[in-house]
N, C-alpha and C positions, 0 to 999 in steps of 0.2 A: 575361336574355339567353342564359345560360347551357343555358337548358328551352327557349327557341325555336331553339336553333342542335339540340340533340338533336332536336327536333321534325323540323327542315329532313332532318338526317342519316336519320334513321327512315323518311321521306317516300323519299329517295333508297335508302335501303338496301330498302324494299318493292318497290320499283323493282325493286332487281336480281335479289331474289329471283321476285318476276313473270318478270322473263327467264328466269331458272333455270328456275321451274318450268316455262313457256310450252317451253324446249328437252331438259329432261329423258328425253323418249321418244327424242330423236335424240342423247341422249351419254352416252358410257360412264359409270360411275362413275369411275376415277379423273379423267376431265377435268374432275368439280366442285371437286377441291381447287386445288391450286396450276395447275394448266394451265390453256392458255384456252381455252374450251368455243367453238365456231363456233353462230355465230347469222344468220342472213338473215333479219330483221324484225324491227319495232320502227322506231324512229329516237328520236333527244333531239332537241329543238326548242328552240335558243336564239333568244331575244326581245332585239334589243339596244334599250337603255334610252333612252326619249325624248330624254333631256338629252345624251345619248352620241351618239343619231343626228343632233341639228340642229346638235351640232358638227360634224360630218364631214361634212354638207352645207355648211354654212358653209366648214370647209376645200377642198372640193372632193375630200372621199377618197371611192372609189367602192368599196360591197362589194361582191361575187361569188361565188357559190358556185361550188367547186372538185371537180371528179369527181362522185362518187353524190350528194353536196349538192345539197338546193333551197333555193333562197330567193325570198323576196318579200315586199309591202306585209301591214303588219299592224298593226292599231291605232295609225295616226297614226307606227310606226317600221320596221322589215325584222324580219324574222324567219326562221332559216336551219332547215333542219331536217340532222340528219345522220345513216344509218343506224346501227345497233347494229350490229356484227358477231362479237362475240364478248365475254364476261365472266369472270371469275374469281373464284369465290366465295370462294377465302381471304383475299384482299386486298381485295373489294369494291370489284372495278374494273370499269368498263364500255364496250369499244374500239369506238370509230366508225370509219366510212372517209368519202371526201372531205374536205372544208373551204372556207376561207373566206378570199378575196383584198380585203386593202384595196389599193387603189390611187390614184393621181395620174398625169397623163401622164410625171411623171418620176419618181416612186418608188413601190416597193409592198413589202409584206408579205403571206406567205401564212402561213397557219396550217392543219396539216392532221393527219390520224387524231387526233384529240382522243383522249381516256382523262380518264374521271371515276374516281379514285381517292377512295373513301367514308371509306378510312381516314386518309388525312395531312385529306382534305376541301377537296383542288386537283384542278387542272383541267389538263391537258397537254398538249402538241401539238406536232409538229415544225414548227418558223419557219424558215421563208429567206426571201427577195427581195434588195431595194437592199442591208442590210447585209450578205448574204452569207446561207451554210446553215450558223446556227446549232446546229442538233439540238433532239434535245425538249428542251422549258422548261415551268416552270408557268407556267402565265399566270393564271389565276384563281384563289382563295379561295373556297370556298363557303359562303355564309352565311345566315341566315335569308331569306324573301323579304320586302320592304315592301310587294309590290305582285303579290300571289296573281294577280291575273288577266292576268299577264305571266308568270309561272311561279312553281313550286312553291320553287326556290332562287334565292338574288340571287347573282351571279360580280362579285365583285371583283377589280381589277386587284393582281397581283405588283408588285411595284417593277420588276424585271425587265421583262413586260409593261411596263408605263407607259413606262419609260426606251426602249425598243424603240419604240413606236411616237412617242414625241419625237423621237426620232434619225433614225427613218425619214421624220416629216413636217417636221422643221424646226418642230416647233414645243414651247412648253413647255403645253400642253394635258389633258397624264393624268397623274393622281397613282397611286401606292398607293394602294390599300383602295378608291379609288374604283367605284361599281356600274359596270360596263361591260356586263350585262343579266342576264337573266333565264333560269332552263334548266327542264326538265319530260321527262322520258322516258316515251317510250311505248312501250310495250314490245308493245305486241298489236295495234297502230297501224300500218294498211298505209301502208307507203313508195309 
């Protein structure tokens, strides 16, 4: 378990270095260490997870992409993609723009600038809607993938996360740890 979660990490950390080096000609040297380097291209491409999307149809929660986000149909579930915007190579973090609206006609949740953080190996985003604005939360775990051809890491739900989206649909639906989908950055991948 242990060698496929380094595996998954290594996967993501080439990732970011791809970024790096893909914007190296357009950033100083000090903006590789601790600053965040500016990036326009790329996107990560989260796959939410079969068994995750026919619940939410089932509920009747509708996703959305939010700002520079796309989404749409993909393999039987949605699939969002979200630009790269900028990295920071000390921390092994990697900052998206747009995001991603669950909804109901009477309650929703947004989730928005994600940040894939390689080092803790969560996933981050500023939440608002029905319970109010929040601020950033983790919302995912990143962990090996079961299911490569959905993406290179699996995103599990925070307790946080899960409690949040129970609260927000009235229902008791999401666990901890549970897979909530699938992520793969493309770093050289036109948006």
């Amino acid at each position: 378990m242990r060698f496929k979660l380094l595996a998954a990490a290594g996967a993501f950390a080439a990732a970011a270095a791809l970024v790096s080096s893909a914007t190296a000609a357009e950033a100083s040297p000090r903006q590789h260490g601790s600053h965040l380097a500016s990036v326009h291209r790329g996107y990560t491409q989260v796959v939410v997870a079969p068994a995750v999307y026919a619940l939410i149809q089932r509920a009747q929660i509708a996703p959305a992409p939010l700002g520079s986000a796309k989404a749409g149909p993909y393999k039987g579930t949605v699939a969002a993609d979200f630009p790269i915007v900028g990295y920071r190579l000390a921390n092994l973090r990697i900052k998206h723009a747009g995001g991603l609206s669950l909804s109901t006609p009477q309650r929703a949740i947004e989730l928005r600038n994600f940040s894939i953080d390689l080092g803790r190996a969560k996933v981050s985003a500023r939440v608002s809607g029905s319970i109010g604005d929040v601020g950033r939360v983790d919302l995912f775990t990143i962990r090996p993938s079961d299911h490569y051809s959905l993406g290179l890491v699996r995103l599990t739900l925070t307790q946080t996360a899960a409690g949040a989206l129970n609260q927000t649909f009235g229902v008791i639906a999401f666990s901890s740890g549970e897979t909530f989908g699938y992520a793969t950055p493309r770093p050289f991948a036109q948006f």
